[in-house]
C-alpha positions in Angstrom: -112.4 -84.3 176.2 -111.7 -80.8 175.1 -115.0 -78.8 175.7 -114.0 -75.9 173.4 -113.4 -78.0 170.2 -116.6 -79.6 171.2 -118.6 -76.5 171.5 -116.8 -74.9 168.5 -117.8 -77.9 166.0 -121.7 -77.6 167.2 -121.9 -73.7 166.5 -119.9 -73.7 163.8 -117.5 -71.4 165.0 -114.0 -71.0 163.3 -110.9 -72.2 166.1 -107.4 -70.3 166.4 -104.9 -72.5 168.2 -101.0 -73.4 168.1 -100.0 -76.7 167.2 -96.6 -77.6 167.3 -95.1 -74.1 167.8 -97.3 -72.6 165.0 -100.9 -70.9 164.8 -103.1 -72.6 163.4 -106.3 -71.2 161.8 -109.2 -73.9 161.1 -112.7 -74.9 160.6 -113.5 -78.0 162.9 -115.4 -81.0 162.0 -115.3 -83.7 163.8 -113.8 -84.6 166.7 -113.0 -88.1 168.1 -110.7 -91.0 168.7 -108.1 -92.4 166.4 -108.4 -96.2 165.6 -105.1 -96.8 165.5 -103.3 -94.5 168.1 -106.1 -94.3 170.6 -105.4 -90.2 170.3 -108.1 -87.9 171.0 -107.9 -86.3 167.4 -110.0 -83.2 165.7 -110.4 -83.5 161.9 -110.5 -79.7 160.5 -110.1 -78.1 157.5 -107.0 -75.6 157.8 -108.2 -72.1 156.3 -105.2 -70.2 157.9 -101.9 -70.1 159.7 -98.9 -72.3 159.3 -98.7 -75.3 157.2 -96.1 -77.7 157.1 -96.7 -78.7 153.6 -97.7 -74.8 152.2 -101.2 -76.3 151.4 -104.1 -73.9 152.8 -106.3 -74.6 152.5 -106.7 -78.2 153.3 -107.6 -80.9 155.6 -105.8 -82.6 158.4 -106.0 -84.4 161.1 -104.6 -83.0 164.9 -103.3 -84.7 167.7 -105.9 -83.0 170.2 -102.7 -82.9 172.8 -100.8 -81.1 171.3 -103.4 -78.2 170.7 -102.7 -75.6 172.7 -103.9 -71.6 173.9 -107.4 -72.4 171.9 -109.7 -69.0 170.9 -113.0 -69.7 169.7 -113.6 -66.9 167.2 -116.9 -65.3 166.5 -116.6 -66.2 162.9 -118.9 -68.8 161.5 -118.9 -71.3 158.6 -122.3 -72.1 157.2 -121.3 -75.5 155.9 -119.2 -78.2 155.9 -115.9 -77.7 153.8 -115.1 -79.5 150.2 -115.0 -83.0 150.8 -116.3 -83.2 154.0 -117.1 -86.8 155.1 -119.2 -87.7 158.0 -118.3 -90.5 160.3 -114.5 -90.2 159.7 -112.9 -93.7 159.0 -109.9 -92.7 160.8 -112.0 -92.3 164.2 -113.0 -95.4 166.1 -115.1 -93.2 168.4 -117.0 -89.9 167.2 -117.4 -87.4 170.0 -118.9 -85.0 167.6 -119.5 -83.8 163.9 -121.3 -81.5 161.7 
Protein backbone atom coordinates (compact mmCIF):
# COMPACT_ATOMS: atom_id res chain seq x y z
CA UNK A 1 0.00 0.00 0.00
CA UNK A 2 1.20 3.39 -0.93
CA UNK A 3 1.19 5.41 2.42
CA UNK A 4 1.28 8.87 0.62
CA UNK A 5 -1.86 8.41 -1.49
CA UNK A 6 -3.28 7.12 1.65
CA UNK A 7 -2.45 10.01 3.74
CA UNK A 8 -3.16 12.47 0.82
CA UNK A 9 -6.94 11.20 0.31
CA UNK A 10 -7.62 11.61 4.31
CA UNK A 11 -6.29 15.32 4.45
CA UNK A 12 -7.45 16.28 1.48
CA UNK A 13 -4.42 17.27 0.05
CA UNK A 14 -3.95 17.73 -3.81
CA UNK A 15 -0.96 14.89 -5.25
CA UNK A 16 1.66 15.72 -8.05
CA UNK A 17 3.08 12.52 -9.56
CA UNK A 18 4.29 11.17 -13.13
CA UNK A 19 2.42 8.44 -14.61
CA UNK A 20 3.60 7.04 -17.62
CA UNK A 21 6.32 9.62 -18.53
CA UNK A 22 4.00 12.60 -17.78
CA UNK A 23 3.08 14.81 -14.55
CA UNK A 24 0.27 14.34 -13.44
CA UNK A 25 -1.76 16.86 -11.28
CA UNK A 26 -4.87 15.37 -9.28
CA UNK A 27 -7.31 15.37 -6.51
CA UNK A 28 -7.41 11.71 -4.87
CA UNK A 29 -10.35 9.91 -3.81
CA UNK A 30 -10.31 6.71 -3.31
CA UNK A 31 -7.85 4.31 -3.29
CA UNK A 32 -8.19 0.45 -3.58
CA UNK A 33 -8.10 -2.73 -5.46
CA UNK A 34 -9.36 -3.33 -8.91
CA UNK A 35 -11.94 -6.21 -9.32
CA UNK A 36 -10.93 -7.32 -12.34
CA UNK A 37 -7.04 -6.85 -12.48
CA UNK A 38 -6.27 -7.32 -8.87
CA UNK A 39 -4.21 -3.77 -9.32
CA UNK A 40 -3.74 -1.51 -6.43
CA UNK A 41 -5.62 1.43 -8.28
CA UNK A 42 -6.28 5.33 -7.03
CA UNK A 43 -9.42 6.87 -8.43
CA UNK A 44 -8.69 10.86 -8.73
CA UNK A 45 -10.01 13.48 -10.43
CA UNK A 46 -7.20 15.02 -12.85
CA UNK A 47 -7.17 18.96 -12.23
CA UNK A 48 -3.64 19.32 -14.03
CA UNK A 49 -0.79 18.03 -16.08
CA UNK A 50 -0.87 15.72 -19.00
CA UNK A 51 -3.83 14.07 -20.36
CA UNK A 52 -3.90 11.56 -22.94
CA UNK A 53 -7.31 12.41 -24.07
CA UNK A 54 -6.92 16.59 -23.58
CA UNK A 55 -9.78 16.31 -21.02
CA UNK A 56 -8.81 18.25 -17.62
CA UNK A 57 -10.39 18.24 -15.94
CA UNK A 58 -11.72 14.77 -15.42
CA UNK A 59 -11.70 11.55 -13.73
CA UNK A 60 -9.62 8.39 -14.10
CA UNK A 61 -8.54 5.68 -12.75
CA UNK A 62 -4.39 4.91 -12.15
CA UNK A 63 -2.56 1.92 -12.02
CA UNK A 64 -0.99 2.66 -8.49
CA UNK A 65 2.44 0.98 -10.00
CA UNK A 66 2.97 2.92 -12.27
CA UNK A 67 2.85 6.19 -10.08
CA UNK A 68 5.99 7.41 -9.58
CA UNK A 69 8.27 10.58 -7.65
CA UNK A 70 4.79 11.38 -5.66
CA UNK A 71 4.69 15.23 -3.80
CA UNK A 72 1.98 15.78 -1.51
CA UNK A 73 1.23 19.45 -2.05
CA UNK A 74 -0.02 21.80 0.67
CA UNK A 75 -3.03 22.58 -1.39
CA UNK A 76 -6.32 21.41 -0.16
CA UNK A 77 -9.73 20.48 -1.75
CA UNK A 78 -12.68 21.06 0.52
CA UNK A 79 -14.91 18.57 -1.21
CA UNK A 80 -15.26 15.83 -3.21
CA UNK A 81 -15.20 16.60 -7.11
CA UNK A 82 -18.41 16.62 -9.61
CA UNK A 83 -19.60 13.24 -9.59
CA UNK A 84 -17.83 11.83 -7.01
CA UNK A 85 -19.19 8.35 -6.02
CA UNK A 86 -18.33 6.56 -2.89
CA UNK A 87 -17.60 2.93 -2.79
CA UNK A 88 -16.19 2.76 -6.37
CA UNK A 89 -17.72 -0.20 -8.26
CA UNK A 90 -14.62 -0.72 -10.00
CA UNK A 91 -12.76 -1.50 -6.55
CA UNK A 92 -13.28 -4.97 -4.94
CA UNK A 93 -11.37 -3.67 -1.92
CA UNK A 94 -11.54 0.09 -0.53
CA UNK A 95 -8.39 0.98 1.33
CA UNK A 96 -9.70 4.55 1.63
CA UNK A 97 -12.11 7.37 0.47
CA UNK A 98 -13.44 10.69 1.15
Amino acid sequence: MNKEIYDAIKEMKVIKFDYEGYQRIVQPHTYGVHKDTGNEVLRAYQIGGYSTSGQIPGWRLFVVDKISNVIITEERFENPAPGYKENDSAMSIIYRQL
